[in-house]
Residue frames as qw, qx, qy, qz and C-alpha x, y, z in Angstrom:
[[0.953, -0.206, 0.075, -0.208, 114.06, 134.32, 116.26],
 [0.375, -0.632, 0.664, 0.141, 117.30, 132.45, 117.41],
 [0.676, 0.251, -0.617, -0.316, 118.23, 129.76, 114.55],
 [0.900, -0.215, -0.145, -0.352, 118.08, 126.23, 116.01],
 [0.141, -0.675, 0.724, -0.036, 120.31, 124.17, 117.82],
 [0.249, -0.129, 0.960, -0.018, 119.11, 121.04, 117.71],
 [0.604, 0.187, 0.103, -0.768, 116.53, 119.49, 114.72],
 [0.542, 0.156, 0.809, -0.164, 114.39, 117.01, 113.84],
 [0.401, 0.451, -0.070, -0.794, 113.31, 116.56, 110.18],
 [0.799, 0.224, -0.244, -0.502, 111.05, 113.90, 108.52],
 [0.232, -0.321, 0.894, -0.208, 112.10, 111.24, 111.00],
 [0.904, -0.038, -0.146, -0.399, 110.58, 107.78, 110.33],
 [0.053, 0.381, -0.911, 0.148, 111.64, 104.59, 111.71],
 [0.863, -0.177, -0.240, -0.408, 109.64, 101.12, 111.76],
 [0.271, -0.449, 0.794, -0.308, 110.56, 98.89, 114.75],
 [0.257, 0.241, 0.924, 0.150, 109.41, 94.96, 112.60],
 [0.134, 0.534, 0.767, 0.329, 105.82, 95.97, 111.74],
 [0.284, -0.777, -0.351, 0.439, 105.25, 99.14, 113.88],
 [0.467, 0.621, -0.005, 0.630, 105.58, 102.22, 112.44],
 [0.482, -0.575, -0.438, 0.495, 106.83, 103.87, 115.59],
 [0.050, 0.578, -0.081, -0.810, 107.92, 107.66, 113.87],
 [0.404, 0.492, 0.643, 0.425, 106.47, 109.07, 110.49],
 [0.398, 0.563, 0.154, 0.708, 107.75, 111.95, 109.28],
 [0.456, -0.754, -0.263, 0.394, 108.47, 113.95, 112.85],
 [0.492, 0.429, -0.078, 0.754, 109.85, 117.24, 112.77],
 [0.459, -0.793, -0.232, 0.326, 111.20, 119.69, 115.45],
 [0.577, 0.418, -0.214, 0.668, 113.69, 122.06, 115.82],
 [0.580, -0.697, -0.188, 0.377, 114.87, 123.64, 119.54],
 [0.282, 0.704, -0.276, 0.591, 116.55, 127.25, 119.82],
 [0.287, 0.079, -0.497, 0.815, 117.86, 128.73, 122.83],
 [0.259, 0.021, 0.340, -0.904, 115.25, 129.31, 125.57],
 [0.732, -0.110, -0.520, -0.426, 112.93, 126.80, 124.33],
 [0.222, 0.000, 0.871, -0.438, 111.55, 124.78, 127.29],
 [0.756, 0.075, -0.241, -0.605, 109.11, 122.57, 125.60],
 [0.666, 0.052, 0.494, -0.556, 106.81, 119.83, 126.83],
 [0.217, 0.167, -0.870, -0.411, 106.61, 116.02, 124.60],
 [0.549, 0.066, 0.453, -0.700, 103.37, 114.94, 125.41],
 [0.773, 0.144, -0.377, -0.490, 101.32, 111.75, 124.22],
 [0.942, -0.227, 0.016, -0.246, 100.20, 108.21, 125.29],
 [0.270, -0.389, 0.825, 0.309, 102.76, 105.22, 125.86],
 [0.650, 0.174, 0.641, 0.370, 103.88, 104.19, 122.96],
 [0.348, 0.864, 0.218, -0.292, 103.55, 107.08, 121.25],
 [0.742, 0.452, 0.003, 0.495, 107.18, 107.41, 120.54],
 [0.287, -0.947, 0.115, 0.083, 108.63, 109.69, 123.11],
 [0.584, -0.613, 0.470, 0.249, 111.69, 107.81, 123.99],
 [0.621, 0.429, 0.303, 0.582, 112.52, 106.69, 120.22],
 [0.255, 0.887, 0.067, 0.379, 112.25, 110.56, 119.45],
 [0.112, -0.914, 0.384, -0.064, 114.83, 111.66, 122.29],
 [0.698, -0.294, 0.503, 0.416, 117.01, 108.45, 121.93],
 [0.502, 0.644, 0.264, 0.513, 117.13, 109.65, 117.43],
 [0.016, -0.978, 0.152, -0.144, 117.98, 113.17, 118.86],
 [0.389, -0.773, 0.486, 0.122, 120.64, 111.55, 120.90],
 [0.306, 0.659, -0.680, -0.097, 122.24, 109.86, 118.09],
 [0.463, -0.221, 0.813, -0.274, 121.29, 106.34, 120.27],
 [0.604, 0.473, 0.639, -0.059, 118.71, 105.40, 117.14],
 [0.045, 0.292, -0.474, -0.830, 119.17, 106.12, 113.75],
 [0.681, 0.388, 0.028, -0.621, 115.84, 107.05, 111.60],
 [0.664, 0.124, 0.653, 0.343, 115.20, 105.00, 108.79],
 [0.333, 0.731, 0.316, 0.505, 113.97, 107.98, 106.95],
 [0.152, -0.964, -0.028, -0.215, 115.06, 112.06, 107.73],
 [0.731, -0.042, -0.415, 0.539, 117.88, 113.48, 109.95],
 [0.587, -0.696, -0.109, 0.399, 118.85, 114.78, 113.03],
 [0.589, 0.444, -0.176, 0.652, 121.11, 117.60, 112.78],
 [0.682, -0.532, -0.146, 0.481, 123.31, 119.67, 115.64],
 [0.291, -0.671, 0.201, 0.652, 124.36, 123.07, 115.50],
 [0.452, 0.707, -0.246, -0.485, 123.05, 122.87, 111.55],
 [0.398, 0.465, -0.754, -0.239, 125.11, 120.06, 110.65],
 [0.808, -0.107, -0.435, -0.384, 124.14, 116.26, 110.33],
 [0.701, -0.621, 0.273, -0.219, 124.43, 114.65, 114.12],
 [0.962, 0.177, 0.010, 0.210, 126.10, 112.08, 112.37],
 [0.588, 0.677, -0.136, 0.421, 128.95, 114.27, 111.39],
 [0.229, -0.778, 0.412, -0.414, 129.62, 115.04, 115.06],
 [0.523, 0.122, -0.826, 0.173, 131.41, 112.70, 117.21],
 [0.535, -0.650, -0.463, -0.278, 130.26, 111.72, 120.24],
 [0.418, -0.323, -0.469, 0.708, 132.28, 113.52, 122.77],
 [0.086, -0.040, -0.061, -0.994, 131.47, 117.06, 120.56],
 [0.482, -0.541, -0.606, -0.330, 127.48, 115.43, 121.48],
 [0.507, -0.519, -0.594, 0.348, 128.09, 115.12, 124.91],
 [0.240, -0.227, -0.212, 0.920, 129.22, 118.32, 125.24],
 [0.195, -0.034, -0.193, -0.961, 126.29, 120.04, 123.54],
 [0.656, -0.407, -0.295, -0.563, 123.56, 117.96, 124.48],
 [0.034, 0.194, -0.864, 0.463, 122.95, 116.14, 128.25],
 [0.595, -0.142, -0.600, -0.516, 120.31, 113.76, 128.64],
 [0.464, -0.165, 0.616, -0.614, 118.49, 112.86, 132.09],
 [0.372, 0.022, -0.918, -0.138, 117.00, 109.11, 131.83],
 [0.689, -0.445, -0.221, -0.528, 113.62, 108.36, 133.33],
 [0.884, -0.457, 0.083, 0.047, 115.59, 105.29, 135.80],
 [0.311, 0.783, -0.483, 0.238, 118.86, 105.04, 136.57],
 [0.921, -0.389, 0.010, -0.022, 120.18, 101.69, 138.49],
 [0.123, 0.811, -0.571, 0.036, 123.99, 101.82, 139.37],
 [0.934, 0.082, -0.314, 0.146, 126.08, 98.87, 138.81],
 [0.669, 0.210, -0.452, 0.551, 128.50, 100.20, 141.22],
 [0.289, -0.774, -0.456, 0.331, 128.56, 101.85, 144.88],
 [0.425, 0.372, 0.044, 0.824, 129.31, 105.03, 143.57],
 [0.126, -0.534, -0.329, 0.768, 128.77, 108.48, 145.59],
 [0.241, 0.896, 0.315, -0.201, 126.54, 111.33, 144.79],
 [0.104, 0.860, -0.310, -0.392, 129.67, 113.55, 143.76],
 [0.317, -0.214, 0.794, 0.472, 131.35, 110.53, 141.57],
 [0.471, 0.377, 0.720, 0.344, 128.21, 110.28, 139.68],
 [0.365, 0.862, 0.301, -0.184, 127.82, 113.55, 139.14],
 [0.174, -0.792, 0.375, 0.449, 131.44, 114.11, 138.22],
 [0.440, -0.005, 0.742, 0.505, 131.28, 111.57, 135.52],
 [0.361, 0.834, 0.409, -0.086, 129.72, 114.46, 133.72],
 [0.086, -0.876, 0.228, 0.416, 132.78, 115.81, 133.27],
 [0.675, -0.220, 0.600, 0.369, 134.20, 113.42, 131.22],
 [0.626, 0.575, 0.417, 0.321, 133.42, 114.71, 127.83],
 [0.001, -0.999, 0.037, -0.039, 134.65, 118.12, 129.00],
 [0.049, -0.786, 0.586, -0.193, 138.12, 116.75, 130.33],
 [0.703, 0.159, -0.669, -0.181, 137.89, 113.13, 129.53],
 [0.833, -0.363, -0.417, -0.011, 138.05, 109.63, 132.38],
 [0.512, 0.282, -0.614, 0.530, 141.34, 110.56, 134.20],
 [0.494, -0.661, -0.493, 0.274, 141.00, 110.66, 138.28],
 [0.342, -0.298, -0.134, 0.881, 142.34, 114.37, 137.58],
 [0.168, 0.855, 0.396, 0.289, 139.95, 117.36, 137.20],
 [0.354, 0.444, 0.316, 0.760, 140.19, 120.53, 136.83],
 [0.030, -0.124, -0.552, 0.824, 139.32, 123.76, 138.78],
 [0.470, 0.184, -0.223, -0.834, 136.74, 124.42, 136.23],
 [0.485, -0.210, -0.849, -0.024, 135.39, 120.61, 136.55],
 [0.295, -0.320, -0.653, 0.620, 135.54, 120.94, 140.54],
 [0.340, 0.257, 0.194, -0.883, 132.99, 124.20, 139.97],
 [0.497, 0.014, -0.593, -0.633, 131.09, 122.68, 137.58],
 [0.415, -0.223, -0.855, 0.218, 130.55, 119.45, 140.08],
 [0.297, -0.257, -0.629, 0.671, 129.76, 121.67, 143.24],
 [0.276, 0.261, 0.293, -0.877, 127.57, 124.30, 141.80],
 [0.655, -0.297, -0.521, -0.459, 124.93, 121.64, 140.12],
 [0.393, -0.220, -0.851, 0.269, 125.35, 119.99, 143.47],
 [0.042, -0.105, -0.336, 0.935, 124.32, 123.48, 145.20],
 [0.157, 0.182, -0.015, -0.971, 121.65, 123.85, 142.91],
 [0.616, -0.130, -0.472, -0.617, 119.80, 121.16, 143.28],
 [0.632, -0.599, 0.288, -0.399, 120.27, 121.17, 147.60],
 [0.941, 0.004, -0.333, 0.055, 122.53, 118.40, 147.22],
 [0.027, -0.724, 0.572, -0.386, 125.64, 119.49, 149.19],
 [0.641, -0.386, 0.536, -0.391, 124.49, 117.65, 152.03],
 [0.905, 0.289, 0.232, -0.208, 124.20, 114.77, 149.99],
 [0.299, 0.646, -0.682, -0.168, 127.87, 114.66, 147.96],
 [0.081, 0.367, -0.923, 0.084, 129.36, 111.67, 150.01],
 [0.878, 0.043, 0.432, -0.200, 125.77, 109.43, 150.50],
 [0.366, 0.004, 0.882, 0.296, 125.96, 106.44, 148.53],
 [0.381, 0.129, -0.198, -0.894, 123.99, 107.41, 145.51],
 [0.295, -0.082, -0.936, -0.172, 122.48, 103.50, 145.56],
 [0.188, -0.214, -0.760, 0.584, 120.76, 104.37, 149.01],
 [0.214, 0.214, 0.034, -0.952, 118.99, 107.44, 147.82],
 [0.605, 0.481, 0.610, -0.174, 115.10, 107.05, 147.03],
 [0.578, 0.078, 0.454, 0.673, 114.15, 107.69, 143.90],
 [0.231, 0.939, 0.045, 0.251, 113.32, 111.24, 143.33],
 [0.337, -0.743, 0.425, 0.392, 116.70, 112.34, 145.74],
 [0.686, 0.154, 0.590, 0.398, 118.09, 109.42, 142.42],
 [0.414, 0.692, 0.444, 0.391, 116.65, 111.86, 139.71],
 [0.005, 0.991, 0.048, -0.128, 117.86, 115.01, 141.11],
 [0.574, -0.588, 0.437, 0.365, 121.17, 113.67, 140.70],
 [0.651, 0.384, 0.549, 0.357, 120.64, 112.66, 137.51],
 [0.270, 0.903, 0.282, 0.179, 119.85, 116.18, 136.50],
 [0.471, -0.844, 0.174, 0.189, 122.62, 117.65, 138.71],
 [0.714, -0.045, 0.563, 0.414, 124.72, 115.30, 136.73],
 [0.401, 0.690, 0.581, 0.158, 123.17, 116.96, 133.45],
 [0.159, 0.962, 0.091, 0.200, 124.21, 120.62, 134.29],
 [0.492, -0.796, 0.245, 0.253, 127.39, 119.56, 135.21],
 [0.788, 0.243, 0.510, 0.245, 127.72, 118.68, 132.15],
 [0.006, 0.575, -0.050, -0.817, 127.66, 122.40, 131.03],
 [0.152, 0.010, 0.650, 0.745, 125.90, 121.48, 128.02],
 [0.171, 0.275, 0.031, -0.946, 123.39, 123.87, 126.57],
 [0.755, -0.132, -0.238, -0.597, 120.21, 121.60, 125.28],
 [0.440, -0.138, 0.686, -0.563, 118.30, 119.28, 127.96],
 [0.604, 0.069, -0.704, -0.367, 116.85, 116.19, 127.10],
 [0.272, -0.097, 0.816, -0.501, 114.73, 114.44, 129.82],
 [0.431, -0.041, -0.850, -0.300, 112.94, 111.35, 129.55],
 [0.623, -0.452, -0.468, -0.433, 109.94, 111.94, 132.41],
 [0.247, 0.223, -0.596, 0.730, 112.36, 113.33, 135.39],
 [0.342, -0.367, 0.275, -0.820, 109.16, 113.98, 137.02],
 [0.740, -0.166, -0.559, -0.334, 107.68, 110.19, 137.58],
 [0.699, -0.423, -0.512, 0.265, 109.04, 109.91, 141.07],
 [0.217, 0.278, -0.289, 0.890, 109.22, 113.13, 141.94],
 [0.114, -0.695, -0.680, 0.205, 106.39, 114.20, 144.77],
 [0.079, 0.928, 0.282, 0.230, 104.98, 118.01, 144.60],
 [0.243, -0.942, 0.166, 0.160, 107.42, 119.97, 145.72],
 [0.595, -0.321, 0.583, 0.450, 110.39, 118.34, 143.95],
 [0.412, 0.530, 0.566, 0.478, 108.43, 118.62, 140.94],
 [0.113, -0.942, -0.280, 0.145, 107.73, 122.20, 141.74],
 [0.695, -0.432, 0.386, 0.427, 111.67, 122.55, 142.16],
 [0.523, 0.278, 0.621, 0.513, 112.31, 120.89, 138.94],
 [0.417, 0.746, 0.486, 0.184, 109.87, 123.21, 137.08],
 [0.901, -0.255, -0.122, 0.329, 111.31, 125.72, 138.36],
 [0.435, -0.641, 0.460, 0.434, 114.70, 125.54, 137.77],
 [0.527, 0.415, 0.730, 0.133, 113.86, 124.35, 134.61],
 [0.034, 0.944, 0.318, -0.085, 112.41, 128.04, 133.98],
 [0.069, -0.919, 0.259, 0.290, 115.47, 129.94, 134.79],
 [0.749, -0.045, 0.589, 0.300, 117.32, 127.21, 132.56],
 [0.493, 0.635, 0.472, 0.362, 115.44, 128.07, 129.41],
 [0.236, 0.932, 0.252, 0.107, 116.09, 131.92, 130.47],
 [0.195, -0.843, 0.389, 0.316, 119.49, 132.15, 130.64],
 [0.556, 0.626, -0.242, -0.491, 119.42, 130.26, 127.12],
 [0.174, -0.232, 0.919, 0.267, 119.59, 126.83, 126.99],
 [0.585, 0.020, -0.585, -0.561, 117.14, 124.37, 124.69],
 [0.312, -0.090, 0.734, -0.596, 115.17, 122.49, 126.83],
 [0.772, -0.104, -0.386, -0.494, 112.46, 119.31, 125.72],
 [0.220, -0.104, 0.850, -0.468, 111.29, 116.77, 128.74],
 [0.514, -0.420, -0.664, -0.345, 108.44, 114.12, 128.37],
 [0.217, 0.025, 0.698, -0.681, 105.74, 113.97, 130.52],
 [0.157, -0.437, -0.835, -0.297, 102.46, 112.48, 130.83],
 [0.196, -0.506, -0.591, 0.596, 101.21, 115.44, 132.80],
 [0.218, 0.669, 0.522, 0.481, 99.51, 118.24, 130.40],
 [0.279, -0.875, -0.355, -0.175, 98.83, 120.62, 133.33],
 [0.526, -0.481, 0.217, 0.667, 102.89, 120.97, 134.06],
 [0.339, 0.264, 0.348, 0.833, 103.16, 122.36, 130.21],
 [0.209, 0.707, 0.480, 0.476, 100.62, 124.58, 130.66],
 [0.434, -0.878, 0.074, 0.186, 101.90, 125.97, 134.06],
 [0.543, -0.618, 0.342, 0.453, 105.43, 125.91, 133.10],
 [0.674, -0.086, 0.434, 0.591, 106.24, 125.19, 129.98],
 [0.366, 0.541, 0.054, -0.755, 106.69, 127.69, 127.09],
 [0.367, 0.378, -0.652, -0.546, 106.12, 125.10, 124.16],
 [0.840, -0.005, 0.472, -0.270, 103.74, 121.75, 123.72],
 [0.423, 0.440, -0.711, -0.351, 105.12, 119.45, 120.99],
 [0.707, -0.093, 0.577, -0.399, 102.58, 116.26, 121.06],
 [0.066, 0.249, -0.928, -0.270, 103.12, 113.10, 119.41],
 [0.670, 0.048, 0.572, -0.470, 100.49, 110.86, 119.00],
 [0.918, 0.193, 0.343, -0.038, 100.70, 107.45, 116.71],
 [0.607, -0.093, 0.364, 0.700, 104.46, 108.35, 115.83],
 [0.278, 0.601, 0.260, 0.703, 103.15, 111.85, 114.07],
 [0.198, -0.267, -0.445, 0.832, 103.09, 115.12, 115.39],
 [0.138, -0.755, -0.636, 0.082, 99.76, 116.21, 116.54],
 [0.077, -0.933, -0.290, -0.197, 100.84, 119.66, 117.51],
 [0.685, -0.251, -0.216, 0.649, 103.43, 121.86, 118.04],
 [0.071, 0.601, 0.056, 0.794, 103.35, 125.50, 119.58],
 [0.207, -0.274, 0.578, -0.740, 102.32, 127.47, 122.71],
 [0.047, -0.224, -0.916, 0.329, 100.87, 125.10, 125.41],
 [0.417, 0.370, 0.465, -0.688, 97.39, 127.14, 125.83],
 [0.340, 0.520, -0.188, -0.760, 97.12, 126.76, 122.10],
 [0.520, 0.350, -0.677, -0.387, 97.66, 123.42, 121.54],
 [0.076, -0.072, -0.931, 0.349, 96.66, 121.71, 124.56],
 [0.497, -0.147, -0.116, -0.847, 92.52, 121.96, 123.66],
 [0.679, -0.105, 0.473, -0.552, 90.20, 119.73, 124.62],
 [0.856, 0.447, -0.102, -0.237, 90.03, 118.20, 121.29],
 [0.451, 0.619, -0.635, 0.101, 93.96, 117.32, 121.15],
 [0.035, 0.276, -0.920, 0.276, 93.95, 115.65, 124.38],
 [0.859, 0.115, 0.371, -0.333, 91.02, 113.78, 123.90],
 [0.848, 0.463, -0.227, -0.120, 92.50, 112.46, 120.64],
 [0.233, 0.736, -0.561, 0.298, 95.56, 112.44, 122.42],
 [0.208, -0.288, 0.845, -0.399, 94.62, 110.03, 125.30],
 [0.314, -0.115, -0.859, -0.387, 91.67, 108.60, 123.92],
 [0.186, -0.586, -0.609, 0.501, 89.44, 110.06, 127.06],
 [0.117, -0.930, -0.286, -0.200, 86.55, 113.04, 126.99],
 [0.517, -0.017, -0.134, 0.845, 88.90, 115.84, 128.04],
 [0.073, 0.856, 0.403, 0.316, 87.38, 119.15, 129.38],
 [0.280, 0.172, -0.315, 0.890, 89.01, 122.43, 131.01],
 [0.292, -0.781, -0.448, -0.322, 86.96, 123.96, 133.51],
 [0.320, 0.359, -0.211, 0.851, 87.26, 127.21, 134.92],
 [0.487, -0.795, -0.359, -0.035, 86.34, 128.30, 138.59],
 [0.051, -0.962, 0.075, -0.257, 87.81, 130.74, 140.50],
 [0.729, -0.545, 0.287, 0.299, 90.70, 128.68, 141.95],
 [0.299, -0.434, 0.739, 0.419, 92.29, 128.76, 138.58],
 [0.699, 0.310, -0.394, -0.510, 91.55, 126.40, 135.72],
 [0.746, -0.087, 0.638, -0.171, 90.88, 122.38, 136.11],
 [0.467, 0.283, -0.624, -0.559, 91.29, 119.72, 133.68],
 [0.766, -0.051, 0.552, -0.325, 88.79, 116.80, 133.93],
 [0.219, 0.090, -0.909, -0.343, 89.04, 112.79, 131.92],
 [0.741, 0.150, 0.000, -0.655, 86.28, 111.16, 131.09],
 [0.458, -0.064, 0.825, 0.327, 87.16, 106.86, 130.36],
 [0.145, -0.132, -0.807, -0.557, 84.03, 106.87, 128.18],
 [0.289, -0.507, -0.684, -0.438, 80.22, 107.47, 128.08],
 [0.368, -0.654, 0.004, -0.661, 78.13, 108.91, 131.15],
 [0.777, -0.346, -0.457, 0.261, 80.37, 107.40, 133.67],
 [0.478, -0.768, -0.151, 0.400, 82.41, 108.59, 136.34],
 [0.106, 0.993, -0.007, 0.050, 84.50, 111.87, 135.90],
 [0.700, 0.049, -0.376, 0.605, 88.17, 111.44, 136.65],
 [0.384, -0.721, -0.210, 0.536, 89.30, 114.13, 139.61],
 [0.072, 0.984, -0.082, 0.139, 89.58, 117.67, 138.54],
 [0.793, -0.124, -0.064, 0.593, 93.40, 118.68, 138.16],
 [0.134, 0.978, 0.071, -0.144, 94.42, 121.74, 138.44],
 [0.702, -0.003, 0.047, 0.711, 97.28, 123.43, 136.80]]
């Protein structure tokens, strides 16, 4: 097993009365592509803003390549970790290729000179997530899933080797999200560390190879998606009847709100 690049041990942090983490632990190798799952408010975003060094625990620490996050500065972060943001509103008209080139900046700091090895870095996330065509829009104009692919584009032009995403898929429609997953996939298998909220259960179990659910600032469960995504976890987990049912398209997951009402729609994944 590959030692860890990036962990999480006996986080806690109260935000006034809230206890929002209590005693979390993780820890991400190479080739991990794992799934954060659990209600809002559970504590997603606290747990990947404490990874990124944006929140400090009150209790536990974060640590990076083995040693305390703290101890790294934050260019030698940027470079090892790149973080994709659920929204993203620009305060300036900036182009698709300016915002993904300000991924380079931890690699070869702010100056308006890059590098050939920048100028590949820029052009083959842009390739590889069908932007080309897209370099010179205005990135302001762009709806918002074309918004989030940049974001990510941005992310692997970063060239850094664990992935932090904060629910890249909320404006994505089915086939973008398809995309995503993915690319995602061949991410984790050509060894980078890879954790991404979502409120979707039936994307970890199609894609991902790791579930790691939160659920009242503790972790509920962490291991292979078929194993920890039961019926029982995401009932406790959403506070809805939760059932898997299996027909010959595949497998289905149905919610319940409560008692012998309606069903929610059958989802497959």
């Amino acid at each position: 097993m590959s030692p860890a690049v990036l962990e999480a041990e006996g986080l806690g942090l109260r935000l006034g009365e809230r206890q929002v983490m209590a005693g979390v632990s993780l820890a991400l190798g190479p080739g991990d592509c794992a799934a954060l799952l659990g209600a809002n408010g559970a504590g997603k975003t606290t747990l990947l803003r404490t990874l990124l060094g944006f929140v400090r625990p009150d209790q536990g620490e974060v640590r990076l390549d083995g040693r305390p996050l703290a101890a790294h500065g934050r260019r030698a972060i940027a470079r090892r970790i790149a973080y994709v943001p659920q929204t993203h509103v620009p305060s300036f008209p900036y182009t698709v290729r300016e915002i993904v080139a300000m991924a380079r900046a931890p690699a070869s700091g702010w100056g308006p000179a890059r590098t050939s090895e920048d100028e590949a870095a820029i052009s083959g996330a842009l390739d590889r997530l069908g932007l080309t065509g897209f370099a010179e829009r205005s990135y302001a104009g762009l709806s918002g899933g074309e918004r989030q692919a940049v974001l990510i584009a941005r992310a692997l032009a970063q060239g850094a080797q664990i992935l932090l995403m904060d629910e890249p898929t909320a404006s994505l429609d089915l086939g973008q999200q398809a995309r995503l997953m993915g690319l995602l996939a061949q991410l984790a298998g050509e060894g980078r560390a890879i954790l991404m909220s979502t409120h979707q259960p039936e994307l970890a179990l199609r894609w991902f190879n790791r579930a790691v659910l939160l659920h009242g600032g503790e972790v509920l469960g962490d291991g292979a998606p078929r194993e920890v995504l039961t019926p029982e976890t995401l009932s406790r987990l959403y506070a809805v009847e939760v059932r898997l049912v299996e027909a010959e398209e595949g497998l289905f997951l149905s919610a319940t709100a409560g008692g012998d009402g309606d069903r929610g729609a059958l989802r497959p994944f």
